[in-house]
C-alpha positions as CSV (number, residue, x, y, z in Angstrom):
1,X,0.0,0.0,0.0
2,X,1.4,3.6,-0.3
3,X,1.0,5.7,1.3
4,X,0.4,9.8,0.2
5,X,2.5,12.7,1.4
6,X,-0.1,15.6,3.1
7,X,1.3,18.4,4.8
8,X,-0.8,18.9,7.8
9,X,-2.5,22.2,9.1
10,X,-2.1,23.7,12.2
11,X,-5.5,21.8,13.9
12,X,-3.6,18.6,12.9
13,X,-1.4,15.8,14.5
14,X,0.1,12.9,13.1
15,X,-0.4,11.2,16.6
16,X,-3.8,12.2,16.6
17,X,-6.9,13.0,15.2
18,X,-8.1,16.2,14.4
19,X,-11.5,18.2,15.7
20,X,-12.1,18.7,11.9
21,X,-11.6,15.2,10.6
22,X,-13.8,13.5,12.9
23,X,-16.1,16.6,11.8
24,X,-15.8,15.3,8.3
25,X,-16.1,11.7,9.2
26,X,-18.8,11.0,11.0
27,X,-21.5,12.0,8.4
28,X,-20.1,8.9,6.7
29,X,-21.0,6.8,9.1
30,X,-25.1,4.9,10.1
31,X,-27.2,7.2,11.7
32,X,-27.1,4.8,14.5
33,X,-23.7,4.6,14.7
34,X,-23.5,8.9,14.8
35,X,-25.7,9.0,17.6
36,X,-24.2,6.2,19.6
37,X,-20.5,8.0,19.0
38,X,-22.0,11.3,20.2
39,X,-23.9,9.9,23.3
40,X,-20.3,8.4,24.0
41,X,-18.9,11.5,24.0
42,X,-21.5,13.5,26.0
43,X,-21.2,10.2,28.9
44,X,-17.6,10.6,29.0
45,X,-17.2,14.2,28.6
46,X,-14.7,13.3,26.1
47,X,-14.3,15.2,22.1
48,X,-15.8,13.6,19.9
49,X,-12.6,13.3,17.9
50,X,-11.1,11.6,21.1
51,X,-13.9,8.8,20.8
52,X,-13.8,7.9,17.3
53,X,-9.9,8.1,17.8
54,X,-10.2,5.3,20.6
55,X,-12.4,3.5,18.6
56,X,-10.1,2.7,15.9
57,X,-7.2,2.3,17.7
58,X,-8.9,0.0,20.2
59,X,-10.0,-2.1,17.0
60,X,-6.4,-2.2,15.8
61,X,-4.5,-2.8,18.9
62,X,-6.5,-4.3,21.4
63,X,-4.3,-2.6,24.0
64,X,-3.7,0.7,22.5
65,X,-6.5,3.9,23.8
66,X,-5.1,6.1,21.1
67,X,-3.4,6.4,18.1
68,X,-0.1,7.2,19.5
69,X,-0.1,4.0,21.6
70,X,-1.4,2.1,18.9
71,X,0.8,-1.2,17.4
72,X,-1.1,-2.5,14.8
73,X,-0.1,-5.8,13.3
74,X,-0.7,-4.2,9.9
75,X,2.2,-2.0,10.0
């Protein structure tokens, strides 16, 4: 797979992801889905970027809470 050179803007890490992203990407998701995400959030008090971060990297790396902790096997 390769992978594609971005320059990133000021609102974004390569450890983590962005306010905007998870903006972006959550419209792409089930309705169902959305709304559980967003109750998540709201419960935890956490961003909602923060949740759908710890999401994937919990699906990746059973042991990882975040993308910067994260050791997938697909590396």
């Amino acid at each position: 797979m390769q992978s594609v050179s971005t320059s990133l803007s000021p609102q974004q890490s390569d450890e983590h992801l962005s306010p905007v992203a998870a903006k972006m990407f959550l419209p792409a998701l089930p309705e169902h889905i959305q709304r559980a995400l967003l109750a998540h959030a709201k419960e935890t008090q956490y961003p909602l970027e923060m949740v759908l971060e710890m999401a994937i990297a919990g699906f990746l790396d059973s042991e990882a809470i975040t993308f910067a902790d994260c050791r997938s096997e697909y590396e």
